[in-house]
Every structure is written in C-alpha cells, then in structure tokens.
N, C-alpha and C positions, 0 to 999 in steps of 0.2 A: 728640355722639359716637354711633358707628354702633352698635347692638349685635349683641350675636351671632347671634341671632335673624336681624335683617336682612340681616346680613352674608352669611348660610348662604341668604336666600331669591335674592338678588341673583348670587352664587357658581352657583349650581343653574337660575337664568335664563341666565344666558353661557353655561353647557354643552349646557344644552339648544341654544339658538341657534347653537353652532360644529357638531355634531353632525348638528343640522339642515340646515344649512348644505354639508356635507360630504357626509350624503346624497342632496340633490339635486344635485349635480354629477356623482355616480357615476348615478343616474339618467337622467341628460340624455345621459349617455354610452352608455346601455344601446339596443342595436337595429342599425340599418344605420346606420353610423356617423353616430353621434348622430342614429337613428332617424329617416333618411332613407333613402330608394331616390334622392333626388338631390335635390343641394341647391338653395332658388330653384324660377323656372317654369322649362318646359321652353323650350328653345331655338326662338326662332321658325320652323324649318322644322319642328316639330311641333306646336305649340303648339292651332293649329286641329287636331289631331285625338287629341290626348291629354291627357285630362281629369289635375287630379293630386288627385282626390279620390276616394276611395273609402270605402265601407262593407262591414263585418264580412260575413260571410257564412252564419253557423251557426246562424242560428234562422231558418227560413222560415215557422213557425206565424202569425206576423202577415205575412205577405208579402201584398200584392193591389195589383191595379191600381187605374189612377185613370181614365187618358185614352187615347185612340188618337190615331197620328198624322194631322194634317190631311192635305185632298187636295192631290198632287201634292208632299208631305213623303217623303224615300227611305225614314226611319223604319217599318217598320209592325209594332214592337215597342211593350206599352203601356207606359204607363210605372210603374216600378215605386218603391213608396213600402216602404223597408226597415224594421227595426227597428235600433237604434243600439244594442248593448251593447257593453261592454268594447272598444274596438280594437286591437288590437296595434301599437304605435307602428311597429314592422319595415315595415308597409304601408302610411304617408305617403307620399304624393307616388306610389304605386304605380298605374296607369294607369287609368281608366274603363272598367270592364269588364261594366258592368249592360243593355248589348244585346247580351253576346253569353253561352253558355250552352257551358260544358265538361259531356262524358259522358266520362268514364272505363273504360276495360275492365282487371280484371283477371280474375284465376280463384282458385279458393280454396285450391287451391296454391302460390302465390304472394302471396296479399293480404298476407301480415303481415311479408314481405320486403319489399315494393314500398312498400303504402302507407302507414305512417305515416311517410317520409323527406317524402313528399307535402305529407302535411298539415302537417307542423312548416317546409314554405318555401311554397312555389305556391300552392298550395288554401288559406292561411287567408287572404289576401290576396283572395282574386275575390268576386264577388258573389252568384255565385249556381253551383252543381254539383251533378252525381251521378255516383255511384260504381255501377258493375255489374259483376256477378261469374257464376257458376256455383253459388251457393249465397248465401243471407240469412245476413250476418255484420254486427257491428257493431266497430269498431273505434275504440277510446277515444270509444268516444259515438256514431261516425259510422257512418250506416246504408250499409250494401254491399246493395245489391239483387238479387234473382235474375232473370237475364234472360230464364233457360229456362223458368219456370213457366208460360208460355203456350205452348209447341212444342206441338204437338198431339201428341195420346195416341199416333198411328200411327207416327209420325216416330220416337218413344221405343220403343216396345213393340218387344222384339228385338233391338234397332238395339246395338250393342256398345260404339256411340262413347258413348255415355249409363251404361255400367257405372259409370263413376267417378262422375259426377250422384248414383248413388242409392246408391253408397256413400257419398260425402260426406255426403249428407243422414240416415243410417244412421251415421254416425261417433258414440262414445257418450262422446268425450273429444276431445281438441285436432285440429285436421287432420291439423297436421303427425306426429302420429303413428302416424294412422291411414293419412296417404298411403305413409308408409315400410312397409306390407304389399303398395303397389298396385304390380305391377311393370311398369316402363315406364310409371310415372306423367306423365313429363314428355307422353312423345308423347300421354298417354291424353287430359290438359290440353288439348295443343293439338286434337286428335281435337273435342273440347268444345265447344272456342273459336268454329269456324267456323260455330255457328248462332243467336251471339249478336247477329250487328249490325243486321241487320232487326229483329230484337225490339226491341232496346235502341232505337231509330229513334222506332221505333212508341209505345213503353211513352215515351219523352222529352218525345215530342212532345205526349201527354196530360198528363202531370202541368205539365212549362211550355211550353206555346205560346205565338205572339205575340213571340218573339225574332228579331232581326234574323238573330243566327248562329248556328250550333250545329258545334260545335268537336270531332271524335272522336277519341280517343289511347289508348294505351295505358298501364300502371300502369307503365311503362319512358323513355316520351316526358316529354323536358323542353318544355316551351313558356318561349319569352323573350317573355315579354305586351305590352311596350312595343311590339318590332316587327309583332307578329300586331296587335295594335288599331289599329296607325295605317297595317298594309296593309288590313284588312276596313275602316276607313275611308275609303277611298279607292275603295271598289266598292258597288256598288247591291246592299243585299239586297230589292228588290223585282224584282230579277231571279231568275229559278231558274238555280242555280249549284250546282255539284258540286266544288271545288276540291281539288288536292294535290301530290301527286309522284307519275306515272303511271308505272305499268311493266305488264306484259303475261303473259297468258295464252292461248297461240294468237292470236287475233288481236282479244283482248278488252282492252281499255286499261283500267285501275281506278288508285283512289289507293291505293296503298300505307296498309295502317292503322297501321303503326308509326312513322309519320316524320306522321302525324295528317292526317286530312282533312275539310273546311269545309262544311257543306250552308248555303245561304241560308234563312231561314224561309219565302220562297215556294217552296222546291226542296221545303222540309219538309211544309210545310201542301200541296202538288200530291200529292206522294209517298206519305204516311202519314197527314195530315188528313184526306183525300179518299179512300182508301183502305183504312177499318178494317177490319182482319185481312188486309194485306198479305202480312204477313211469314209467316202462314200457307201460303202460295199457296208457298211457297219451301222448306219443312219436308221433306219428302220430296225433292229434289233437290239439297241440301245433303250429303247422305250421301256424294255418290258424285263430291264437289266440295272443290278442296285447303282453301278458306282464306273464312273469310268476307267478308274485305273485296272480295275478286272476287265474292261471290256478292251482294254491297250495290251494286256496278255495275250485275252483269247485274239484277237486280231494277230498279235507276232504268232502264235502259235499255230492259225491256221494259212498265215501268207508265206510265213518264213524258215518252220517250225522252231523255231527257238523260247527256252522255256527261262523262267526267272533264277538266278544263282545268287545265293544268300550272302552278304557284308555286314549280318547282322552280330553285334550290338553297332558296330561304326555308325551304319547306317539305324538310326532309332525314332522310334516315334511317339517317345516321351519328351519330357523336357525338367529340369531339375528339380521340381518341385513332387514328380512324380514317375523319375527312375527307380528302380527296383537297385540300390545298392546291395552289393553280396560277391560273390566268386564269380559271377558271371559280370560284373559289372562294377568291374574293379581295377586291375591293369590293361585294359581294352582300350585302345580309342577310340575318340568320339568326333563324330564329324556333320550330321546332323543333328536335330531335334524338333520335334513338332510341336502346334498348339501352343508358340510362343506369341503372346499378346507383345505390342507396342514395348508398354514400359519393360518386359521380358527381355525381350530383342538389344536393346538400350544396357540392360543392367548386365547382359553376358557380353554384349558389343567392348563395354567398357571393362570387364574382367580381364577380355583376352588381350585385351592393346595390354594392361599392367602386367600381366602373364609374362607374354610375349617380350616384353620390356625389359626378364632379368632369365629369362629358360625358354633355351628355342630347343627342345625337347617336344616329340608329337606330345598333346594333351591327352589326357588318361581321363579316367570316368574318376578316380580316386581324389584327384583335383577339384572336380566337380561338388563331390562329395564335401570337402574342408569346407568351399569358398561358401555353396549355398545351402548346407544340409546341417553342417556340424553344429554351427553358430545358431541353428534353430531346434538344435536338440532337449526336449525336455521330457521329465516323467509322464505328462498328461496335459490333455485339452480339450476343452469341453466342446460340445458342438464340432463336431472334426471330425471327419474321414479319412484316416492315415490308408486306408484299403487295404486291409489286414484278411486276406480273405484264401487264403490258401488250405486251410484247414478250420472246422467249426467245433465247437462245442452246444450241443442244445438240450433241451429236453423233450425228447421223442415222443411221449406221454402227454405232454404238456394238450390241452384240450382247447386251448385260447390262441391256438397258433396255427397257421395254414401254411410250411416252410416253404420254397420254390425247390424244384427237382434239385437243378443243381446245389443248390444249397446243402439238402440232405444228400446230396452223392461226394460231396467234402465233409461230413458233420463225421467223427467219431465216434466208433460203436461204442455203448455200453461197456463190451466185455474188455476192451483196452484203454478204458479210462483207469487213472489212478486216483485216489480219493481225493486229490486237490481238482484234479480236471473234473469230477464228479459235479462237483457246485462251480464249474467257472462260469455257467449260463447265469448264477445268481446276482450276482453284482459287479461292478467295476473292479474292488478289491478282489473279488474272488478271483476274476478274469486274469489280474495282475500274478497274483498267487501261481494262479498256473504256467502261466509264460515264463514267469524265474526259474520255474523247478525245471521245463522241458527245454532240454538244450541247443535247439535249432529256432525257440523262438526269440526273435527282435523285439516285434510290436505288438498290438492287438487293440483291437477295438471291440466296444461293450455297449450293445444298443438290443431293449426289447427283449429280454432272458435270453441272446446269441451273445457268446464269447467267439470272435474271430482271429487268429493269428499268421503271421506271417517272419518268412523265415528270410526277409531281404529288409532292407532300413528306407524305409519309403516314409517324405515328408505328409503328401496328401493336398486336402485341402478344408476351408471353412465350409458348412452346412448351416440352412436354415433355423435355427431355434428352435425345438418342438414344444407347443403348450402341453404335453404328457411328458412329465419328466423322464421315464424311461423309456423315450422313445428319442430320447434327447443321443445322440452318436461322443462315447467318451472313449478318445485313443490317449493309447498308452504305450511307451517305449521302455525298455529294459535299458536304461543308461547307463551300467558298471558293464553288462554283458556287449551291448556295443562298443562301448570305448577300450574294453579287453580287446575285442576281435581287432579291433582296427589297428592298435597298438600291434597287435600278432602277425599283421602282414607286412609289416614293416615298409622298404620303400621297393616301388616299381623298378625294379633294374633292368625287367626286359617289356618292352609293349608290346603288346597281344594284339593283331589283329587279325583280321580274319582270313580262315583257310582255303582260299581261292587260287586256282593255276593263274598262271601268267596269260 
C-alpha cells in the first residue's frame, strides 16, 4: 500500500509534467507563426540564392574575418565568422543577409519615433548594421552615430543649417523637448540632413569594408529582405554599381534616398576606399544644394564617374497606402518602400512573417494590393485624397478660378470632351459619370469645380474638413471597373523584375 508520503511525491510529478507540457506548446506557438518567416526550404526558384539561416546581429565586439574570396569568385566580401547569442526565434528561416551591409539614416529629431518600431521587426533579424543620425544617441542599447562630426570646421562655422546640430548637442535634458523651442524644427532637420550621406559613405566603409553590398535607407524605408537578397543575388558586386529609383535634378539623375539605394563594394572601395576624406571635398557645396542624396550622385559622378542605374518599381518610394496599382505595378516585386510611420512598419512586418509562413515565392506588388488595398475599396469618401491627378477636367472660362500651370497643362481641351466629360467639373456625380464612361479611368477626385482622374487604383489619404463644402476633396473609385481588371489579370506566373545586367 501506497503511502502518503508517496502518494504526495508521484501527485507533485504529474503536475509538474502537464504544466510543463502545456508550457512548451504555448512556446512553440510564440514568434512568426510558430516562429517561422516560412515554413520548410524555400521554394526551388529561390532556393540557390536565399540562404534560410541566419545569425543575431547585436554583438559585433567578437566579429572578424577569416578568408577572402578566391580568384575569379563574384564574392569579394570576407567572410565573416559571428558570435551566436540568444536568437530570436521570429528570425528563422529569415534570408542570408551577411554580404550585404544596411546604413541607416535618421536625425535626432526623429530617432525615438522611427527607430525602435525598427529594431523590434527588421534590424534584429540582419547580420550585420548601423544607425546614423545628426547627433550620438543610444537607443535601448543601440548606438546611433554622429555623421556630422567630421564636416569640416568651415562648412559649420556661420553656416545656419548647422544651428540645430549644436543645439542638439547643447540639449541639457530629452530632445524632444528641447526641439519643441526650435522653431521650424522639421525644415531645420532636413536643412541637416543633406550633408550626411558622403559622410556616412565614408565613416561605413571604415569601420565594415569587404562587403559585397551596402544598402542606404532611411529611419522611414521598409526593406522586404527576401526580395533585395535574391535581386543583389543575381548581380556582380565586383562590378561598380550605383543602384535605385532615379529621379532628377535639372539634368542630374540620382537615386532617390528614401525608397533606399544599393552601392556594390567595388563602387564602395573606388569611391571612398580610394578616396579618404571624399566627403570633405563636398562640405562647402552642399549648403547651397536641396537634398543630400543628389549631392552622393554628383560626388560618384565627379570622383568615380559612375551614374545611377534604375531597379525601379523594386526599389519604391511609395508605401501601400499610396502605390500607384495598374500594369506597372502589378507582377513586379517589391522590396522597398518609403514614408512608412511606426504603426506601418509593424502592420507590413506582420503581413510578411504570415506571407512567408504558407508562399516563399518573391512578393509581387499584386499581393500588396489584396492584403492593403482591396479590403479598403469603396465607391466614395469624403474629405480624401485618392490623387487622382493625371488628367483634369475643368472649366476654362470659369472666372472664379486662378488654375496652376500644371494643372491646366493636364486639364482636357474642350474640343475632346464628350458631353459627359463636359459637366464633370460640376459635381461629384458628374465627376463619377465620366470616369465609367472613359475606359482607362479607376478613380477620381471632385473638389472646387476640378474633376481629376487617374488611370492606376491608388488608396490615398484623409484631408482636413473644409468649412466651403465644395472645397471639401470627394474621391471616388470605379468598383465593377477595378474588380474586372483585376479578375482579368489572373495569377502572376512570372515575377517581373527589373532590367539590369549582371
């Protein structure tokens, strides 16, 4: 017979074991569902260029190389041997990312907005990054670098765009309370901003050289890693490359910095290895120049000659709420985006782990479309700006109306109106009226006797109220006519991306 004793120790073993039991199930549940980015290898047409191993990335004090890559290897990153602590299960299966090398930009203005939504999805996942800013901050551990500490003393001295620099650095309590004295803080930021990216170039490529890529974005850009690794896969970084989404400054073509742009490590090691104290050469010329990433062209272009080459839509500097859906923007991948707030970052962070979870398929813009576009499709909203703006309807005559050039250089003559598009300046209905009958439009918006239309499925955003009811912004969507087209393109079988040599 059993006794009590016994009885009590055998009792006290079962509970522990169901408890135990029960804990690791809720465990195994914990992460990207069940602590996967995807389940399984990836699918054979990626398989050869995305790795599904990864290591932590937040201790580089033991970080060093071992090897270089052999002759006639595309490699000529060395390789790097990491340290293993703690992993966050969330980063399973998340893509090989230890040849290529994220810089970050923010400002100190903004850092404790922007980045920590960062490092709690994107950044703790990679292998290797750094953070630079407008001032040395650390945030939950992570060091924010100063980019400006090497501008030269002349560039600074007087120079006005530099007032907020040495206020921040003079700040004797949090920023942010010290920035809410700086008036026209925002412009004073970006004022800042545009003499950081030669530095940051410079200062990157010292502390990690020998990477294949290096990757420039801002504290706003979302990067989708799976598709960036398995396009820089597919190109030679022992080519000098400048890559991005190019747009123009008179007749100067640069990559856009907020939709992120690509330098190869021999674009790096030509440009800034070979050239220390580059970015000097550029410090007094920057003052009197809109934007830095135009002035990180004109610098490769006159040190290196090397000009920007387009991955544009991959590379984008929209974000879902205001891609231009349509032909262009449809079986494409997608691998940036910009102008993504906190909660943004979070809500696509958490799309792509569930994504990922059942289709390790590169991600398509058409996906984007379903998850954040479809589900908010409707006839009309008031106060909204869908940005229907590709073509106008107005009234010429109209004597109560001062149009902007561009405006009337979109607006529809007269003699090619048909008598629907006639009155679509008159009302919302009318506006509506026309967009069914003309068969390239989607949307349109109806504010102020201006019918605008556009010929892509663009969400938009909210606007202020207006106390003049017709000055009030009311968009409108062609809801049978989009959901035809979409049905009409049936499923992506081939992913489109962009026309670049190797």
């Amino acid at each position: 017979m059993i006794s009590r004793k016994s009885f009590n120790i055998v009792l006290l073993a079962v509970i522990s074991a169901g408890v135990f039991l029960i804990t690791a199930r809720r465990l195994d549940d914990w992460g990207w569902d069940r602590g996967k980015y995807h389940t399984g290898q990836f699918s054979p047409n990626i398989i050869d260029t995305l790795n599904a191993t990864s290591t932590s990335p937040h201790n580089h004090a033991n970080t060093h190389s071992t090897a270089t890559a052999s002759p006639g290897e595309k490699s000529i990153r060395p390789e790097l041997v990491l340290p293993h602590p703690g992993r966050d299960p969330v980063c399973d299966g998340f893509p090989d990312t230890s040849g290529i090398f994220l810089v970050m930009k923010t400002g100190a203005t903004e850092s404790f907005d922007k980045i920590p939504m960062q490092l709690m999805t994107v950044l703790k996942c990679l292998t290797d990054y750094q953070i630079f800013s407008d001032l040395e901050q650390r945030i939950a551990g992570h060091p924010i670098h100063d980019s400006l500490n090497t501008v030269l003393a002349e560039a600074k001295d007087g120079n006005a765009d530099f007032d907020l620099y040495r206020q921040q650095k003079a700040c004797a309590i949090d920023q942010d309370m010290c920035t809410r004295t700086v008036e026209g803080s925002k412009d004073a930021g970006w004022n800042l901003d545009k003499y950081k990216n030669i530095h940051m170039a410079e200062k990157i490529f010292r502390l990690r050289p020998g990477y294949d890529w290096y990757v420039f974005v801002d504290a706003d850009t979302y990067v989708s890693w799976p598709n960036l690794v398995y396009m820089l896969h597919r190109l030679d970084p022992s080519k000098e490359r400048y890559i991005g989404s190019p747009t123009l400054i008179g007749s100067t073509p640069f990559a856009h910095g907020g939709s992120g742009y690509v330098m190869s490590g021999a674009a790096m090691k030509e440009f800034v290895g070979k050239n220390p104290g580059v970015a000097d050469r550029f410090d007094l010329r920057v003052k009197n120049e809109c934007c830095g990433d135009y002035m990180f062209a004109v610098a490769l272009s006159e040190t290196i000659g090397i000009k920007v080459e387009s991955i544009w839509p991959t590379i984008n500097g929209e974000k879902p709420s205001t891609l231009p859906f349509g032909h262009n923007h449809w079986c494409q991948a997608i691998a940036t985006m910009h102008h993504m707030n906190s909660e943004e970052v979070s809500e696509f962070w958490e799309f792509e782990r569930r994504r990922y979870a059942k289709n390790q398929r590169p991600l398509v813009l058409k996906e984007v479309y379903h998850a954040f576009m479809e589900p908010k499709l409707v006839k009309m909203r008031e106060d909204w700006d869908n940005q229907s703006d590709d073509w106008f309807y107005i009234d010429f005559d109209a004597q109560d109306h001062s149009w902007e050039d561009w405006r009337v250089g979109r607006a529809v003559g007269e003699e090619d109106k048909s008598e629907l598009q006639k009155k679509a300046h008159e009302s919302f209905d009318d506006c509506a009226r026309a967009c069914e009958e003309h068969d390239e439009c989607f949307q349109f918006v109806w504010q102020d006797d201006c019918c605008g239309m556009k010929r892509s499925i663009m969400l938009g955003r909210p606007v202020k109220k207006d106390n003049e009811e017709k000055k009030r912004p009311k968009s409108g969507w062609d809801v049978v006519k989009i959901k035809k087209w979409v049905e009409d393109q049936g499923e992506c079988k081939q992913v489109i991306w962009p026309e670049i040599g190797p």
